[in-house]
N, C-alpha and C positions, 0 to 999 in steps of 0.2 A: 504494500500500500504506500505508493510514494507520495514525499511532501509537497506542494505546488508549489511554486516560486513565488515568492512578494513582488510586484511589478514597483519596477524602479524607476524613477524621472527624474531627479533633479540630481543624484552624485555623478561627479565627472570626474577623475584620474587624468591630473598630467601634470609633468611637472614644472612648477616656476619659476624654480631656482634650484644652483647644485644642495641645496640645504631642505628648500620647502614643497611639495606636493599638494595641491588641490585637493580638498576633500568635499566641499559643498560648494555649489554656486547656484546662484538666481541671475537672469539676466532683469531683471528690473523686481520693486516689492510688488506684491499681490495686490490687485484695486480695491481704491479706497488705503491707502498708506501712500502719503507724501514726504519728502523727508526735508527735513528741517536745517540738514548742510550737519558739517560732523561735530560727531561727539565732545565736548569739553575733554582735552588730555590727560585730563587729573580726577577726574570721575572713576568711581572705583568697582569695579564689572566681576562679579564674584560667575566662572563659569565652573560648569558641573562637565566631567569626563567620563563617559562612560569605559572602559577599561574589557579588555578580550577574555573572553571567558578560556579558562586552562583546557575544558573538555567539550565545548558545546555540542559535537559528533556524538558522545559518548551520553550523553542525557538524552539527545532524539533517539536514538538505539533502544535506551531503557523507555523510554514514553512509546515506543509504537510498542517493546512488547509487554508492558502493562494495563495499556489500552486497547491492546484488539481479543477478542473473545478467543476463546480457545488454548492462548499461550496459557504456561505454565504459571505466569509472573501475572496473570487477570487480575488487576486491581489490588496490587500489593501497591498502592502510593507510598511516594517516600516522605523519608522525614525531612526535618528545614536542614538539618545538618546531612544530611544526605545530598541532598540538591544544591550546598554549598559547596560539598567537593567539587560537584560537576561546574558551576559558574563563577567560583572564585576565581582569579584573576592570579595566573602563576607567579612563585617567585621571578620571575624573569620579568617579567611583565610590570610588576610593583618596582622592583631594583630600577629598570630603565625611567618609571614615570617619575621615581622619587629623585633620580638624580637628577633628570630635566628641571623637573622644580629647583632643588637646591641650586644649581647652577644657574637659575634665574634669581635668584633671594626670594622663593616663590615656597609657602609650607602648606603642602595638600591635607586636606581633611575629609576624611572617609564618611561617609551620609547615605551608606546603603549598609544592611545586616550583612549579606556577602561581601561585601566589598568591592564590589567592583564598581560602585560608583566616589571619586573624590571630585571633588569643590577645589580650586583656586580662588583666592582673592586677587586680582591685579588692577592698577589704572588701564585706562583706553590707551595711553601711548603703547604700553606694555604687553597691551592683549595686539595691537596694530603690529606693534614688532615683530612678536613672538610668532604670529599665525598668519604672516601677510595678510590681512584685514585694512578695512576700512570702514567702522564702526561710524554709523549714523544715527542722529536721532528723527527720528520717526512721529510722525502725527495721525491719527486717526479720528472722525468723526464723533465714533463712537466713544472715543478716548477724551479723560479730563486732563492727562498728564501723556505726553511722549516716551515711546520705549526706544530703548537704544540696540539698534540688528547693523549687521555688515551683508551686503550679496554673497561675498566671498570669505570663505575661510579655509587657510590651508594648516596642515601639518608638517610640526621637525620631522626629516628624513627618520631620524630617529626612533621613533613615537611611530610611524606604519607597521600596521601588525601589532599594535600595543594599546593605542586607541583606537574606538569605534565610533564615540560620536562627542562633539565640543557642541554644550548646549546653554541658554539659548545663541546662535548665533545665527542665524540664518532663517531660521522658524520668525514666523510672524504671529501675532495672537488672531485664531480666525474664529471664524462665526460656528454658533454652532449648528450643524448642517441640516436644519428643517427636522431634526429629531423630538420635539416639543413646538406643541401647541398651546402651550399655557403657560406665555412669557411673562404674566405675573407672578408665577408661585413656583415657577420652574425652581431658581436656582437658591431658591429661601430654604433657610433650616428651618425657620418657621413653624411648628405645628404639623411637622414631617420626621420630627429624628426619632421617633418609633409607631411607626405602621400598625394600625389595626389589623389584626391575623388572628382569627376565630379557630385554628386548624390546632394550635399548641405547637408549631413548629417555629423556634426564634425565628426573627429577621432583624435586622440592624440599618440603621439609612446612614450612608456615609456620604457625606461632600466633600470633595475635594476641588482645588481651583476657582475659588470666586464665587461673587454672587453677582457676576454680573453677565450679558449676552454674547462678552467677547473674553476673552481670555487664550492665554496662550495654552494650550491645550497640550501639548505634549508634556507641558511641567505638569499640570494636573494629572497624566495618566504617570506619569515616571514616580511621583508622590502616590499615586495610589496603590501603586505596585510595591513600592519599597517597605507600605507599610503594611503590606500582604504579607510579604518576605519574610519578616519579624515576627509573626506571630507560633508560639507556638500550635496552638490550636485554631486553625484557621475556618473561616466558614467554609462550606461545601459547596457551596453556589454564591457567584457571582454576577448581578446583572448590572448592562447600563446601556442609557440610551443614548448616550454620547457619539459623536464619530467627527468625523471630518473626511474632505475628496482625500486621498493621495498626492494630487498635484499641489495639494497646499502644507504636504508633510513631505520632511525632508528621508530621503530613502534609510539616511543612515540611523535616525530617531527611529523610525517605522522598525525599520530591523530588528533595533537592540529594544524594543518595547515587545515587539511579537517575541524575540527567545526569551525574555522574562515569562510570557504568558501560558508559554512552551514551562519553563519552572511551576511555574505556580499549578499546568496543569499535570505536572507528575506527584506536585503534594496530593492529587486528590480536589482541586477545585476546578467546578465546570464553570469555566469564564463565558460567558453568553453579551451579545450585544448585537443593537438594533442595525437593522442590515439599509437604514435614511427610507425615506419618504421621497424621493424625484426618481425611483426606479433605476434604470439606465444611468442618468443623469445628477448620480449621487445622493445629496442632500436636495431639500426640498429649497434650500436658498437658489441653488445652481439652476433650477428649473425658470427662473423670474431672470433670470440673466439672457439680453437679447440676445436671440440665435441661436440657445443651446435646444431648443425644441426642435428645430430645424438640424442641427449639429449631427452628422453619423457617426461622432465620436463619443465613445461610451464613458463616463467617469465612475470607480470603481471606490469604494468608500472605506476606509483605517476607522477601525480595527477590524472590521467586518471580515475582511479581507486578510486576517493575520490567519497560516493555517491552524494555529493554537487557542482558537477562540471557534463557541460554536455559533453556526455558520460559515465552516469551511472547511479544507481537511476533507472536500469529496474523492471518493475513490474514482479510480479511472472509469471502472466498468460503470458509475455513476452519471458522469459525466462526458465519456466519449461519446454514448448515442445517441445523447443531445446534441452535440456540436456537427456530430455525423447529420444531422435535418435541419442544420440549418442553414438558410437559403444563400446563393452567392454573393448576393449586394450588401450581406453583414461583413463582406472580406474589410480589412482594415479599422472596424469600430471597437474592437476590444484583444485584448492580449489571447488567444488562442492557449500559449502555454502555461499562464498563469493557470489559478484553480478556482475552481464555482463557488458562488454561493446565491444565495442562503439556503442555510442546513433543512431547516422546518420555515413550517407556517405556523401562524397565530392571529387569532382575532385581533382587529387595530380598530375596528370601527363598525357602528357607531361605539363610544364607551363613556360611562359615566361615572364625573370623576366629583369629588365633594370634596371643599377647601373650607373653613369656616362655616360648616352648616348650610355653604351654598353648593348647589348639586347645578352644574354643567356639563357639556355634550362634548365630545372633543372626540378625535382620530389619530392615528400615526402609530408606526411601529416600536414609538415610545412607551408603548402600552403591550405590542407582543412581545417584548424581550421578556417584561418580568412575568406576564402570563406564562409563557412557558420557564421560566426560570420557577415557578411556584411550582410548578406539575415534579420537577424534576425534585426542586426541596420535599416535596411530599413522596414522592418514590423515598429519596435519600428516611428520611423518616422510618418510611415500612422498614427499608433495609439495616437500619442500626437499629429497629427494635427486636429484629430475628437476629441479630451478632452478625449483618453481614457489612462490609464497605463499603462505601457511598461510591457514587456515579462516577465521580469524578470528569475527568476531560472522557470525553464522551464520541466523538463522532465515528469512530472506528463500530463501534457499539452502534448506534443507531443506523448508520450503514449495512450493520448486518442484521436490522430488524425494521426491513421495510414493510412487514406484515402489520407493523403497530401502528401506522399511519393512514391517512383517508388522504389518497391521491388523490392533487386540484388539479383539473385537466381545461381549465376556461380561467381568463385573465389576460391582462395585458401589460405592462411594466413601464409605460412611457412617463411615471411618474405620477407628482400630487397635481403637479399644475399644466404638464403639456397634453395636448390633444391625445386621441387614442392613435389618429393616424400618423403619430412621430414615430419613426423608426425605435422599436424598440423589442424584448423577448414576451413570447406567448407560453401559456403553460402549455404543459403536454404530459403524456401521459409517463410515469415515472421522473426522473429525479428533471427540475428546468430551473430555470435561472432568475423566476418569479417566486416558485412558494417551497422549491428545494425537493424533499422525499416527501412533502403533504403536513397534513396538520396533526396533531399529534391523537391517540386514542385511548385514554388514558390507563384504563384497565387491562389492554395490550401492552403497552409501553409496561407496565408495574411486571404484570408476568414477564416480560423478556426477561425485567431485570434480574430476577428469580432465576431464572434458568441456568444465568452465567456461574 
């Protein structure tokens, strides 16, 4: 069962001096970000490094065979100390990043439980030096205050193969991509940090990243991750409706966020997230953008799109005989070798949702992530009250029990806001690229789980 490739678009390799190496670039910021001309010198730019993990071949080995039925290892999750061997950051690895540091008067501080994430504190001249940059301040609309990004950032010769990603540098804070409908209560702790659940299964509401419609997004998932990391007993289900395009995440962030997720799902946690609302056309923002309804260019949505989250992770035989029917004027609108998704369906609408005693009507996939993340906590339930292991990272498993599912064979995907007649995928019968292997069945699904 092989892994599908992350599609990549913005790292470019080459080098630009005998010392320095390209590792991200933008040819201009994202719309809607103007830039204010450069950074004050003396400004002081704390970047986070994320660091090469010692074994990362050796943890996907162990997660395909704990997650697919049959193997011996079926749902033997690891511990956090377990999944540290595999992502901790070699001695070799630490030696070279600590002495870059020292030899800048630069002192790293570690701000992940594995380690492999450290912190620098440096001025703008000193991040400009050190990384061929050109750190800008930035203004947005939506923004009271300026953030400070460079297009470019490169790497010491050094440091290749030792770092993976310098953050934020290149990332821009984007919108959140039409995943919520209800941008007044969306991103409030508000009368949300503990959920009504009649069922006696905990749930916990965690925020991370703001409380506001823009935010830099990749620091919000890197922060939600790390404090997954840490936990000795960590939940068993995790949902969120969050995402963003791909084109507005940097390939190298995207990476080193999906092999975390790839960790987290060998502890045992099924990572689940909303696969946007513009169908094809990513987020439901990208949809109100002129020409992308017209556009035969498909935009494909993070995290959605990580194979370590469900929603992805289709098998070939899943997958191949949809792309085999599909017609020839889709040539060129999406990555063929990349991997599909979404995994399942789930009701998004109509739903009603009560905030203060006031009951409203809303829609969006913001609603089928944790619907089916609930199906799955209540399996996980059945299954720790018979002694047996929870679900854990999941799609291996659901792939082999397409019998649990109610196949949706009608649908169109051209999104919340464009026409039906936009070029876009139709369901069809088995696994498609609208509602995945179908919607889920609940008392099927529970027995499968039983079986393994």
């Amino acid at each position: 069962m092989p892994f599908r490739k992350l599609a990549n678009f913005l790292t470019i390799i080459s080098a630009v001096s005998s010392s320095l190496v390209v590792h991200e670039r933008r040819s201009a910021a994202p719309a809607g970000f103007f830039s204010e001309g450069a950074a004050p010198s003396t400004d002081v730019l704390t970047l986070r490094f994320g660091l090469a993990a010692n074994n990362l071949s050796g943890l996907q080995e162990k997660l395909v065979s704990i997650s697919t039925p049959g193997s011996s290892e079926f749902r033997q999750w690891l511990s956090k100390d377990e999944v540290k061997s595999f992502v901790q950051p070699s001695n070799e690895t630490l030696a070279t990043f600590n002495s870059f540091a020292a030899a800048n008067g630069l002192k790293p501080t570690v701000i992940s439980p594995n380690g492999d994430w450290l912190s620098l504190a440096m001025t703008v001249s000193q991040a400009n030096d050190l990384f061929g940059a050109q750190f800008e301040k930035f203004s947005h609309a939506s923004f009271t205050e300026p953030i400070t990004r460079t297009l470019t950032i490169s790497l010491p010769s050094e440091l290749i193969g030792h770092v993976d990603v310098v953050h934020p540098t290149t990332s821009f804070a984007g919108h959140n991509s039409g995943f919520a409908h209800l941008p007044s209560y969306r991103h409030s702790s508000e009368k949300r940090t503990e959920p009504g659940v009649a069922t006696g299964v905990p749930v916990k509401f965690l925020s991370v990243g703001g409380d506001t419609d823009f935010l830099d997004f990749a620091t919000a998932l890197l922060d939600a991750n790390t404090f997954l990391d840490g936990l000795d007993n960590p939940p068993s289900v995790v949902t969120s409706s969050w995402g963003t395009t791909e084109n507005k995440t940097e390939s190298s962030v995207s990476r080193k966020l999906c092999d975390s997720y790839m960790a987290l799902g060998a502890r045992g946690i099924s990572m689940l997230f909303s696969s946007g609302d513009g169908g094809v056309r990513g987020g439901m923002d990208n949809s109100s953008i002129p020409g992308v309804c017209e556009s035969n260019t498909f935009i494909p949505v993070f995290p959605a799109s990580c194979p370590y989250v469900t929603t992805t992770l289709v098998p070939n035989q899943a997958v191949d005989g949809f792309l085999k029917a599909i017609p020839p004027d889709f040539a060129g609108t999406f990555n063929k070798s990349g991997r599909g998704y979404p995994d399942v369906a789930a009701q998004g609408s109509p739903m009603a949702v009560v905030v203060g005693g006031i009951t409203t009507v809303s829609a969006g996939t913001s609603f089928s992530s944790p619907i089916f993340a609930s199906i799955i906590a209540l399996i996980n339930d059945r299954l720790l009250s018979a002694g047996k292991p929870v679900v854990g990272f999941m799609n291996p498993w659901l792939y082999a029990h397409s019998e649990a599912f109610t196949d949706i064979t009608e649908g169109h995907n051209s999104g919340y806001t464009c026409p039906t007649s936009s070029v876009a995928f139709n369901a069809t019968k088995g696994w498609d690229a609208l509602t995945g292997v179908g919607s889920p069945v609940f008392n099927k699904l529970l027995a499968a789980a039983f079986e393994c």
